[in-house]
N, C-alpha and C positions, 0 to 999 in steps of 0.2 A: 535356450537361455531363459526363457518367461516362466517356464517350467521350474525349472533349478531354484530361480528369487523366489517365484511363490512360496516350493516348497521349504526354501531357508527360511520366506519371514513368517512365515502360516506358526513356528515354533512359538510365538509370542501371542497367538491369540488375536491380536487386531496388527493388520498390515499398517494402516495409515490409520492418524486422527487429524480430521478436519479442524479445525482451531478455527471459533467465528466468533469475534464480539460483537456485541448487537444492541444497536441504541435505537428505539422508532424505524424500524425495520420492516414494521407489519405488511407493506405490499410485495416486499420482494423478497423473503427469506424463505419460505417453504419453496418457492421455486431453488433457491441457491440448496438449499437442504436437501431435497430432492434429486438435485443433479447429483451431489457428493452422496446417495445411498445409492445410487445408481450406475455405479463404476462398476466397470468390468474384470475380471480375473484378480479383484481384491477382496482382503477383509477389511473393513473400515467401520471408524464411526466419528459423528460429529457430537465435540464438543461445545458447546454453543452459552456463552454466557451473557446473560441479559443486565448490558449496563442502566440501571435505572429507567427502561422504555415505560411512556406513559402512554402509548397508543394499544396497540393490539398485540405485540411481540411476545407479551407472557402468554397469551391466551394461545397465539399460533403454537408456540413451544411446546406450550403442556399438552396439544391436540397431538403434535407431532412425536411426543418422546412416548407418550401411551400409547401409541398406533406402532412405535417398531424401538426394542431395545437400543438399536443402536445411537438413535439420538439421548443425547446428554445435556441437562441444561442443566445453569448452574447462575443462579442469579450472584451478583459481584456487590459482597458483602459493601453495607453504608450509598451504595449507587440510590438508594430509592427515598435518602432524608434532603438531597438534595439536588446538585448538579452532576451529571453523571462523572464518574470518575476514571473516562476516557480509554480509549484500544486500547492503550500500553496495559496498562490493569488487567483490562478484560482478558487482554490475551495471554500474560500470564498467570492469570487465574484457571485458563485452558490448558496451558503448558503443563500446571501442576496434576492436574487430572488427567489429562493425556494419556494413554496405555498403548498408544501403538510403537512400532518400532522408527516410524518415517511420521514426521510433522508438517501438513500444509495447511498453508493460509489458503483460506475463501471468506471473503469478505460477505455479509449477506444479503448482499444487493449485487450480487454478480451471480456467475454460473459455471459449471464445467462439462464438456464435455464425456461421453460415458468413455472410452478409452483413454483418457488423460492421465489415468492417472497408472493405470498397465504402462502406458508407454513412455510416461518419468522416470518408471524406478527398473524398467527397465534399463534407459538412456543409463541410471544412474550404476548398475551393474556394468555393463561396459565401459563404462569411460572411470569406474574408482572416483563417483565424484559423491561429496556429503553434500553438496546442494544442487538439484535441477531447477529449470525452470524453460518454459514454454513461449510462446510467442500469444501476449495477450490481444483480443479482437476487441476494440470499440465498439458500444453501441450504445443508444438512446431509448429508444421505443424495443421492435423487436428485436431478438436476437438472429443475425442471418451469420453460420458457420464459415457461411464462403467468402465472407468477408475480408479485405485484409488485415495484416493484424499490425502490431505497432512497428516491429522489428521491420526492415529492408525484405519483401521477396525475394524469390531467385526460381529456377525453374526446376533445382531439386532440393529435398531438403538438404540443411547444413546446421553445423554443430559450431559450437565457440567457447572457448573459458573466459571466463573472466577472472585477472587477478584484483589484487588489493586497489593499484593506479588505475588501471581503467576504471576500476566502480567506483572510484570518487570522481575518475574524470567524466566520468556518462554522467552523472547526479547535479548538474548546475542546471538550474532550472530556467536560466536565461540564455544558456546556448542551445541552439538547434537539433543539435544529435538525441539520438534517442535516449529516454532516460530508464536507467536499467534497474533505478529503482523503482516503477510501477509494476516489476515482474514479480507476480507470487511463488513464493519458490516454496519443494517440497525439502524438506531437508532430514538428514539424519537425527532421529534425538540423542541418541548416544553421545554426539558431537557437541550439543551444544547441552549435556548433563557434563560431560568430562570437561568442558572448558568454564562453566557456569557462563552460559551465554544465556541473559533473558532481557526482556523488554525494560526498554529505560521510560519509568511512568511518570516522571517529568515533564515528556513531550508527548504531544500531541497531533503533529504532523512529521513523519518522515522517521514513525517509528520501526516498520521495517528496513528502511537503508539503515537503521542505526544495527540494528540486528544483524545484518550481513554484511556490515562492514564490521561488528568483533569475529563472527566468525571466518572470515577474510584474513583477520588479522592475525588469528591463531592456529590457521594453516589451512584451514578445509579449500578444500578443490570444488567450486562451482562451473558448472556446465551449462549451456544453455542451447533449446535445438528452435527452429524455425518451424519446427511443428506447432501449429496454433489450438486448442483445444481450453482453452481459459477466457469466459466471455468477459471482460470489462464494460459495467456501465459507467455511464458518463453521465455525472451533475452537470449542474449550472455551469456555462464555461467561462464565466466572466471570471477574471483575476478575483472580485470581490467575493464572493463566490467560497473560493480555497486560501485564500491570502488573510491573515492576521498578523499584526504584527508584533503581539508578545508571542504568538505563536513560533512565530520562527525566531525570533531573539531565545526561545528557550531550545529549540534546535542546533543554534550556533552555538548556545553556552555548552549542551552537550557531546557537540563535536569538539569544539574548544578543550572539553576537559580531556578527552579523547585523545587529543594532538598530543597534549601535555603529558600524559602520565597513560600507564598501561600498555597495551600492546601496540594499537595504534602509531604511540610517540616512540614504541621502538623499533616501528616500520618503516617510520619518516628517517629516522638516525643514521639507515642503513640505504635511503634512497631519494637522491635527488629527483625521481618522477615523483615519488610519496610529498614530498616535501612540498612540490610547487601545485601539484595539485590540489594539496588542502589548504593550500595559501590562493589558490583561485576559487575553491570550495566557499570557502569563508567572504570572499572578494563579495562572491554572486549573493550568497546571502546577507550582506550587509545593503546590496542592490533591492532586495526585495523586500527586507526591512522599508526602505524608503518608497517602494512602491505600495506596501501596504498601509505607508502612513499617509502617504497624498492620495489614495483611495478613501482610505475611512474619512481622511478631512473634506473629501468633496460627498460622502455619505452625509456627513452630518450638517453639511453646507458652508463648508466654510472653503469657499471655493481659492479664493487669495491665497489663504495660507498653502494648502495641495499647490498652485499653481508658482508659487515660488519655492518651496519644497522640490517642486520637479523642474525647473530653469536652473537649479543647481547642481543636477545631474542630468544630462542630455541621455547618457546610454538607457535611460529608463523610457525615453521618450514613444520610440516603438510601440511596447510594451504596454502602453498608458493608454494612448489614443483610442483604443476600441470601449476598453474598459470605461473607462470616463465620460464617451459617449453614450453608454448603456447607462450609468450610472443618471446621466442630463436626462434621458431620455425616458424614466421610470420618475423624475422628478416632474417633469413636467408632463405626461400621459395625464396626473388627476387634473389638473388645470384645465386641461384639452378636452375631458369629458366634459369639464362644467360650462366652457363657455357654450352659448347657444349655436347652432349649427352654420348660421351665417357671417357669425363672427370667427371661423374656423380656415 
């Protein structure tokens, strides 16, 4: 079977292209580059576009793409007059340079596995699926394989599709279940040239669930196996942290427009799970909306406003409590340095 894909995708010259947009990346991207030139039983190469980084990222880049053909950089025209002009951009600025026959994301601050990527497109010949994706492993510091990884264990591997309903119902960020959109998936390019499926540069958070929810929407068969071989690292884990909130107001507008017009709204038309789903979709982020606003109001100290902001939604309250503490507690640290040690 390994045999057979090889030798069908070997026809095109490059099996996979890594797609990495890269903003202030400098400590972690030659490691992430690294792991994706070090896949096994593939031909690949990384794409890698430098959103306006003003640290070291050009400098690793240009070390890294002279030392071996297969890295590609590709700085993202106007990123460098002023604020960068975010993933979406970046990554389809990858997309269009692109030359393999399969498309994964690697973010450059994460890693993969050397068999990860044999064993996707493998997964992806058996099962007839245009999008895989793996069981991604959290970490902070070092990277440990044996990790668990986000998905449920079990004590053999197993396989799952997801349709169009379950990936908007995994995708609330305020329920429990796992969310299916932090899964990097590799995907067919073919699939997402024949349906004009590219990044919405709009937004800036939850641009790949927007991705695979249109090609969800216009038929592709996603797979997904409990094989783990995709390191995720993990920022800051406060709500403050990941939470803006034009940020997601421009996430809602996008899925909003989605519901309405195009394939999406003719998914819903055809199904009452489509339908309640992106009406609870839209619920949770209207939720996060107002968690992002009683965060930044208590950022900038305006404690009152956040605290009655958040007494008129209780279901946030969970959700709030740690973060807000973190937030008290980085206000008052300089205070706590100055007083003298017995006033302490």
């Amino acid at each position: 079977m390994a045999d057979h894909l090889l030798s069908d995708a070997r026809g095109t010259f490059v099996d996979v292209s890594f797609i990495m947009a890269a903003h202030n990346a400098a400590p972690w991207i030659e490691t992430a580059i690294r792991s994706a030139l070090a896949q096994t039983g593939v031909a690949v190469e990384v794409v890698a576009v430098d959103d306006g980084s003003r640290d070291g990222t050009a400098t690793v880049l240009a070390r890294l793409a002279e030392a071996d053909p297969r890295v590609r950089v590709i700085p993202l025209a106007g990123a460098g007059t002023g604020a960068p002009r975010g993933p979406s951009s970046a990554r389809n600025a990858a997309l269009d340079a692109a030359r393999g026959r399969w498309i994964a994301i690697l973010d450059a601050d994460d890693l993969i596995l050397p068999d990860r990527t044999r064993t996707l497109l493998d997964l992806a010949l058996a099962a007839d699926a245009d999008i895989v994706a793996d069981n991604p492993i959290p970490f902070t510091g070092l990277f440990d394989p044996q990790s668990p990884g986000m998905l449920e264990g079990g004590r053999e591997p197993y396989l799952f599709e997801i349709d169009l309903a379950k990936y908007i119902a995994s995708n609330q960020m305020l329920s429990p279940v796992t969310k299916l959109g932090y899964l990097k998936p590799v995907m067919r390019a073919e699939t997402l040239r024949r349906h004009g499926i590219r990044y919405d540069e709009g937004v800036r958070i939850g641009e790949d669930f927007l991705l695979c929810l249109e090609a969800l929407a216009a038929g592709a068969r996603f797979v997904v196996t409990s094989y783990a071989g995709y390191g995720y690292r993990r920022g800051p884990t406060s709500l403050s942290h990941r939470l803006r909130q034009a940020d997601i107001a421009r996430l809602d507008a996008a899925f909003a427009a989605r519901a309405e017009h195009g394939r999406l709204a003719a998914a819903r038309a055809q199904s009452a799970e489509i339908r309640h789903g992106s009406r609870a979709y839209r619920d949770d982020l209207a939720m996060m909306q107002v968690i992002a606003r009683v965060i930044e109001a208590a950022q900038a100290g305006r404690w009152r406003e956040g605290a009655v902001l958040a007494l008129r939604h209780p279901r946030t309250w969970r959700h709030l409590a740690a973060t807000l503490l973190a937030v008290a507690g980085k206000r008052l640290r300089p205070r706590l340095h100055a007083l003298p040690i017995g006033q302490r």
